[in-house]
C-alpha positions in Angstrom: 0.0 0.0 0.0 0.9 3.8 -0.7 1.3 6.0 2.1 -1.3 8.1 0.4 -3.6 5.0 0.5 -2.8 4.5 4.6 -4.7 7.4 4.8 -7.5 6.7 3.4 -7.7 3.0 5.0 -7.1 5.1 8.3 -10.0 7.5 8.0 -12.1 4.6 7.0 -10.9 3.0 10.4 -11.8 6.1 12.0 -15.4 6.4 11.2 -15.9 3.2 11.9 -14.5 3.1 15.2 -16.5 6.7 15.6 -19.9 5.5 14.0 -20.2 1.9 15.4 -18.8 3.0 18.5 -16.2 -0.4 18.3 -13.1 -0.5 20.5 -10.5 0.3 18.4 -8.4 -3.1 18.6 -11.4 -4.9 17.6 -12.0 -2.4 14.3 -8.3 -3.0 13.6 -8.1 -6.6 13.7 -11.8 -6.6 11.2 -10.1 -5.1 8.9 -6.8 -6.6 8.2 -9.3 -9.8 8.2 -11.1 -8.4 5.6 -7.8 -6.3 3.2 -5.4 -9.6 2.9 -3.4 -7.7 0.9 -2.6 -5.6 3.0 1.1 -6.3 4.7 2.2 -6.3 8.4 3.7 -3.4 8.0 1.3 -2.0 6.3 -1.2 -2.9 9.1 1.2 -1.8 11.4 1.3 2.1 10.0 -2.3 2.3 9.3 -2.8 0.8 13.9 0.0 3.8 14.1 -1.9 6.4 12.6 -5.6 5.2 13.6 -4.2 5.1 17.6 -2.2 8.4 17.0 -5.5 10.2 15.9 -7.2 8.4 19.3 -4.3 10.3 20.8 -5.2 13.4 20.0 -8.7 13.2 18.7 -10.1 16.7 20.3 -7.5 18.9 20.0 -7.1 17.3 15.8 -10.8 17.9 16.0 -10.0 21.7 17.2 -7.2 22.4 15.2 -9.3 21.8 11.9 -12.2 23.2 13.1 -14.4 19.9 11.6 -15.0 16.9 14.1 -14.8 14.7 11.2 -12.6 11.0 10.8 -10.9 13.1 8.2 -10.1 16.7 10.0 -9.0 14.6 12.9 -6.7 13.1 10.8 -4.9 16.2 9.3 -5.0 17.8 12.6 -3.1 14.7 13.9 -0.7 14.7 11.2 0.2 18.1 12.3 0.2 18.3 16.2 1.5 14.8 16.8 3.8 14.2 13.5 4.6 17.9 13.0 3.8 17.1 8.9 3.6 20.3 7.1 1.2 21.6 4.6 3.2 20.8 1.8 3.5 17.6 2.6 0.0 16.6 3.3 -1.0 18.2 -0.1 1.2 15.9 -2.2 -0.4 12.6 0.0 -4.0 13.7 -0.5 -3.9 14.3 -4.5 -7.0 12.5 -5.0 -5.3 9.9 -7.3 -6.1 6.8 -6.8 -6.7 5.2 -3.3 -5.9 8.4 -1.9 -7.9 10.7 0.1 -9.2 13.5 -1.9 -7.5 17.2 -2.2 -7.2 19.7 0.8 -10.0 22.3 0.3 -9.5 25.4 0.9 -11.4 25.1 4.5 -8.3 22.7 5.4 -5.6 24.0 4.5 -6.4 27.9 6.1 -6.7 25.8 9.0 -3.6 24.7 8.8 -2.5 27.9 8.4 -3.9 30.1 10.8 -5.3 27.7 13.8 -3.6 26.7 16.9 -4.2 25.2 20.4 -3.1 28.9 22.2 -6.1 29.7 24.3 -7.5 25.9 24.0 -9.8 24.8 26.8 -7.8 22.4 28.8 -10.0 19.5 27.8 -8.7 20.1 24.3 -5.3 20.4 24.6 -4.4 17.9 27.3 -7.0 15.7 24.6 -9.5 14.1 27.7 -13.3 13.8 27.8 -15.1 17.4 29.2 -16.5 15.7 32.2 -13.0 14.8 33.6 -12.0 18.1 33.5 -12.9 18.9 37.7 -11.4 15.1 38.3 -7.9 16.2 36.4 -7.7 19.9 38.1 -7.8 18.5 41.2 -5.3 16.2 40.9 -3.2 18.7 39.0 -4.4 22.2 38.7 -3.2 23.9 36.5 -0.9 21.8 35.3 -3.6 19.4 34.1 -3.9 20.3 30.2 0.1 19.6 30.3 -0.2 16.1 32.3 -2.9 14.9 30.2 -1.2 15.9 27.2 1.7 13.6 28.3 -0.4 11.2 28.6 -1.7 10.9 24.8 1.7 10.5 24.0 3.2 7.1 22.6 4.9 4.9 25.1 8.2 3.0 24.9 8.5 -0.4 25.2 9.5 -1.9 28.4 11.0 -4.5 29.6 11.8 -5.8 33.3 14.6 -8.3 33.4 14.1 -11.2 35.6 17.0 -11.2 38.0 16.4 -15.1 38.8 17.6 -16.2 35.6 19.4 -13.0 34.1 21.2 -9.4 35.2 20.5 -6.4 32.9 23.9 -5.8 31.2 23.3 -9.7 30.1 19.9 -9.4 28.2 21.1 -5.4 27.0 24.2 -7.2 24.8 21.2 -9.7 23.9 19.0 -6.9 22.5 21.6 -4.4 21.5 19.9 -4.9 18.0 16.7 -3.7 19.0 18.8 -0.7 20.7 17.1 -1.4 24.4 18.4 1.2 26.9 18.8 1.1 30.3 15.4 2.9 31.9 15.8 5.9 34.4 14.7 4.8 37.7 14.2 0.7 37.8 17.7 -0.9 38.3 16.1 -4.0 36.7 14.3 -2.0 33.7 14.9 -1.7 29.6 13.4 0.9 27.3 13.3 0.5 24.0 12.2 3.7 22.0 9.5 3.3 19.1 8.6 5.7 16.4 5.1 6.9 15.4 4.4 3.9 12.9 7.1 1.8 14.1 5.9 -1.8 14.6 6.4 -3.3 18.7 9.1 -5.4 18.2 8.8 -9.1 18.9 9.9 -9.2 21.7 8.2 -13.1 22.6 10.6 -14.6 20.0 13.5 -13.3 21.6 15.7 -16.3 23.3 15.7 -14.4 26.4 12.1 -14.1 26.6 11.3 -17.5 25.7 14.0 -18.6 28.8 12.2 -16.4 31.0 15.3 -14.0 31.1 12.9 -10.9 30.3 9.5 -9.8 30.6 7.4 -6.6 29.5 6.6 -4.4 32.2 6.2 -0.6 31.9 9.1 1.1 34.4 6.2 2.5 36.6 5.0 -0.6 37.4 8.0 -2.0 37.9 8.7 0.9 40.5 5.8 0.1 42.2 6.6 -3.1 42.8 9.8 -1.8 43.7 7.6 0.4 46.6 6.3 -2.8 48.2 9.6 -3.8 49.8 9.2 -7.4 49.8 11.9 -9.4 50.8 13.3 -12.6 50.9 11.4 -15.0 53.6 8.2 -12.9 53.6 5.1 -14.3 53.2 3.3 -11.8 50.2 -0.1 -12.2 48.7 -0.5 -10.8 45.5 -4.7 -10.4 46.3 -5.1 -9.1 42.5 -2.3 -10.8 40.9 -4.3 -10.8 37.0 -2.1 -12.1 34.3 1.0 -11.6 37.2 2.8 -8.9 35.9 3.5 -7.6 39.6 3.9 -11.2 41.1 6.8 -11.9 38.9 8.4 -8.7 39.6 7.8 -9.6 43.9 9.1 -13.1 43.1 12.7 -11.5 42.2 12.6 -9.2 44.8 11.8 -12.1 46.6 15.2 -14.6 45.7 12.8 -17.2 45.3 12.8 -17.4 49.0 9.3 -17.1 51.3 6.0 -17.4 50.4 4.0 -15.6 47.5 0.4 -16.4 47.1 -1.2 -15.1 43.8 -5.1 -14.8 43.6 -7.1 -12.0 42.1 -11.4 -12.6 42.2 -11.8 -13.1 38.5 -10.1 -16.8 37.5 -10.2 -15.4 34.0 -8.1 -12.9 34.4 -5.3 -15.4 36.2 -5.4 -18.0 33.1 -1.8 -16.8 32.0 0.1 -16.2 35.4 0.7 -20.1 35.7 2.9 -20.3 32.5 4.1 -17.1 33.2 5.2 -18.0 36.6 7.0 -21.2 34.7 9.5 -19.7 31.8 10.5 -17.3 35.0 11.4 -20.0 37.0 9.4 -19.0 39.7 9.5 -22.0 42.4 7.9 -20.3 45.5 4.3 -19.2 43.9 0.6 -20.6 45.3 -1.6 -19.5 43.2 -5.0 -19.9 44.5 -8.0 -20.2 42.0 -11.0 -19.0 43.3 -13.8 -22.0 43.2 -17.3 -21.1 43.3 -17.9 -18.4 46.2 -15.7 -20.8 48.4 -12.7 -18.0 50.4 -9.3 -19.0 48.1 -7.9 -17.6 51.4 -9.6 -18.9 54.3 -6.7 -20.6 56.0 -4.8 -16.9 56.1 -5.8 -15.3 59.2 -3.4 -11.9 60.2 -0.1 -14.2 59.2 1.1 -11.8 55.8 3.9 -9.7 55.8 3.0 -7.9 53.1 -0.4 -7.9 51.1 -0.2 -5.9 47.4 -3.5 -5.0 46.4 -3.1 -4.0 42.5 -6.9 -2.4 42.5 -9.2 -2.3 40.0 -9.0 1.2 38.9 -10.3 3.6 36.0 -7.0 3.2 34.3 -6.3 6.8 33.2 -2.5 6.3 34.1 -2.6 3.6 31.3 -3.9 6.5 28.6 -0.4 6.3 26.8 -1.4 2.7 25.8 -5.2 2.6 25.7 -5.8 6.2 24.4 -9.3 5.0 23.2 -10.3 3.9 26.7 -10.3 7.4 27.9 -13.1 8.2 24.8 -15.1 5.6 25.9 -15.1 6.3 29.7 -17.9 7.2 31.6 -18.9 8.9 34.8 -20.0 5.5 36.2 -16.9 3.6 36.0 -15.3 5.9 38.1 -18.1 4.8 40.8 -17.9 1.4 40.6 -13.9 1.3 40.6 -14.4 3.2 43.9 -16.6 1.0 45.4 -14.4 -2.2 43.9 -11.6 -0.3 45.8 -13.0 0.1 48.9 -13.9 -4.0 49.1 -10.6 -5.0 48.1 -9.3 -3.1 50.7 -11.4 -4.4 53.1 -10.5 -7.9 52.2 -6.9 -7.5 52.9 -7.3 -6.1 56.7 -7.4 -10.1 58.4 -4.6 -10.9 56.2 -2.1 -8.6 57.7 -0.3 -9.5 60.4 0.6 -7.2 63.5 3.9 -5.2 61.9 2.4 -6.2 58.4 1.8 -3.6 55.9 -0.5 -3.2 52.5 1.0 -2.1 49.2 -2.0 0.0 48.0 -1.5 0.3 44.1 -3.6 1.9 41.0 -2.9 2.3 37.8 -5.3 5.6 38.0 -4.0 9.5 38.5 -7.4 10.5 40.1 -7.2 11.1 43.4 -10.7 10.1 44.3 -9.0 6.4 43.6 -5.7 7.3 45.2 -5.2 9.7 48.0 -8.9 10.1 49.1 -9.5 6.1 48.6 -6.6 5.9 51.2 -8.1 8.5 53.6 -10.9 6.9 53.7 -9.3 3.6 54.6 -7.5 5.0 57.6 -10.7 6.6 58.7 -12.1 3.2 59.1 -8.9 1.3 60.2 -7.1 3.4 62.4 -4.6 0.4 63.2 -3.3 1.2 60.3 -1.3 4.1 59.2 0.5 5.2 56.0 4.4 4.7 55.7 5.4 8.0 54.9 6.4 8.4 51.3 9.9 9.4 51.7 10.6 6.0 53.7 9.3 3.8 50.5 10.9 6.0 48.4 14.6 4.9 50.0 14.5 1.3 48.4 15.3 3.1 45.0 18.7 3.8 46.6 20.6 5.8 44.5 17.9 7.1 42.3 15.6 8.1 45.8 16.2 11.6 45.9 15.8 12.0 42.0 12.5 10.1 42.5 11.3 12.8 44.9 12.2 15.3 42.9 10.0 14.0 39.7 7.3 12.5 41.3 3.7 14.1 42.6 3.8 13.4 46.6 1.5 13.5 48.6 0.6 12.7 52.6 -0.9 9.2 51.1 2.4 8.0 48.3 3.4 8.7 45.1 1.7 9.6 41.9 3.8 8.7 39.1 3.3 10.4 35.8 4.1 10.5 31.7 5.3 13.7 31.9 7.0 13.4 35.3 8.8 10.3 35.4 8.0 9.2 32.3 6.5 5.8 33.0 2.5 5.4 32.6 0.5 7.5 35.4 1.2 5.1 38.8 0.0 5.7 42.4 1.8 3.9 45.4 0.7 3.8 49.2 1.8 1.7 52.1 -0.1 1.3 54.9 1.5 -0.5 58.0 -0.6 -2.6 60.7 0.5 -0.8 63.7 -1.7 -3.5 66.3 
């Protein structure tokens, strides 16, 4: 395929995803069914440019003055791959398989129209009704933040320290020019392009051994923030596919106990071959059966209990930039409410001394700081760890850590535009009786 003809298979995309309302994975995938011609990397550019205009879909929309698939296009091509005029006119010529001309209408857009003076809701790209939610957990910094956040993210990798050491896998990828990440001492970044294709990174010899794994370096750091040690007994209570419990296994030097469970079986189908190519020897993982307790026989005996809640995922933007489109005011309720039981699940768990690794994937601070509040309010045997103490198992990189970071009296918020890693929050809460 042309580039010219991308286009057009991209604004096709587009209205599809807009008129049908279809996650945008799922328009993707029914359409590279249905073009066989087309090539991976052909599909590959065409994913680029259809996520890239998710990205940025109000302020494109803005820019062009049209809330068309085909204005949000050219207004993408411009704010996120800085393609000028020129340019775009020779790609939409109108020949064949190519979008038509640029009319008049688009091309004095181009020319005259900005984002200066945008609401904030347009330039940090993020539904109107999130506006209150995002100024206060940033103020005025929240058009900026959120613009971070509709940027593409790196890949990342987390290198398992039970069967490898970082300097070993980065000779082992040197072709796919992996770099050492800022802040995890275990972490790999490897830059991509707008319509560059992920690498495949699950036919690398070191992935297949179990020597690496992808993991974005915030979630890495949070896991990091736990503190779990060797000889600890650590329940992962919402363990999913086990990104995390792999992570607390190396912390771990396969020594202890970690128990992995999470309330939907479905969503812990993968974390027991996972949990194999990592050679992880020391992980129960208990399958909930039927409303039957998966941890019943844990009363007040865990060292450490890391509750990866179920959260509105607007941290995650950078890699699901339609969810935020198709998020609404009622998800953030019933991730609050999921929050709060989750919570509440872990208090007989703890032991006296024992703490909670609170953890969302969320930069709203009804799910973060306030959820942890609220906690307190209703368990005053426990009592945040103050940030600056979980900080210190970073080491070297602690102070710089505190410096970037958003902290607060509850953890740390983690941001794109911060720390660049995907929007994290971190508490620990320690069981003082």
């Amino acid at each position: 395929m042309t580039p010219a003809a991308r286009l057009s298979a991209a604004i096709e995309l587009i209205d599809t995803i807009e008129k049908d309302r279809v996650p945008a994975a799922k328009a993707l995938k029914e359409w590279g069914t249905a073009h066989r011609f087309a090539g991976s990397g052909d599909r590959a550019a065409i994913a680029g440019l259809v996520w890239d205009v998710l990205r940025r879909y109000a302020s494109s929309a803005y820019l062009m003055d049209a809330d068309t698939a085909r204005a949000r296009l050219i207004g993408m091509l411009r704010l996120e791959r800085n393609m000028d005029t020129a340019t775009m006119a020779a790609l939409f010529d109108g020949s064949r398989f190519a979008p038509a001309p640029l009319t008049e209408a688009e091309q004095a857009a181009l020319a005259s129209r900005s984002l200066r003076g945008a609401p904030a809701a347009i330039a940090g790209d993020y539904p109107q009704w999130l506006d209150p939610y995002l100024a206060k957990a940033f103020g005025e910094d929240r058009a900026a933040e959120a613009a971070a956040m509709a940027s593409r993210a790196p890949l990342d990798l987390r290198v398992n320290t039970l069967k490898s050491n970082r300097d070993q896998v980065l000779r082992a990828l040197a072709h796919l020019h992996a770099e050492p990440t800022p802040w995890s001492a275990t972490g790999l970044r490897i830059a991509l392009s707008a319509d560059a294709r992920n690498p495949g990174i699950q036919a690398e010899e070191d992935f297949i051994k179990g020597g690496v794994e992808v993991q974005d370096e915030g979630s890495q750091l949070a896991a990091s923030l736990t503190a779990a040690k060797p000889g600890e007994q650590v329940i992962d209570l919402c363990a999913g596919a086990g990104g995390k419990t792999l992570a607390l296994a190396a912390m771990m030097q396969g020594k202890g106990r970690l128990i992995a469970t999470d309330s939907d079986k479905r969503q812990l189908a993968p974390i027991h071959e996972r949990l194999s190519r990592a050679g992880v020897h020391n992980a129960d993982v208990r399958t909930p059966k039927g409303e039957a307790d998966p941890l019943q026989d844990i009363h007040a005996s865990a060292d450490l209990v890391v509750i990866d809640a179920p959260c509105t995922g607007t941290g995650t933007w950078r890699r699901n930039p339609d969810a935020k489109w198709r998020m609404r005011p009622g998800a953030l309720e019933m991730r609050l409410k999921d929050q709060a039981e989750v919570l509440e699940r872990a208090v007989p768990l703890v032991k006296p001394g024992g703490r909670i690794a609170y953890i969302t994937c969320s930069v709203l601070s009804e799910e973060n700081g306030e959820q942890v509040r609220a906690f307190v309010a209703r368990h005053p045997e426990f009592a945040v760890v103050p940030p600056e103490q979980t900080a210190g198992v970073l080491w070297d990189k602690a102070e710089d850590f505190a410096q970037a970071a958003l902290r607060s009296d509850e953890g740390w918020l983690m941001t794109p535009r911060r720390t660049g890693t995907d929007g994290f929050f971190v508490s620990v809460l320690k069981k003082t009786s």
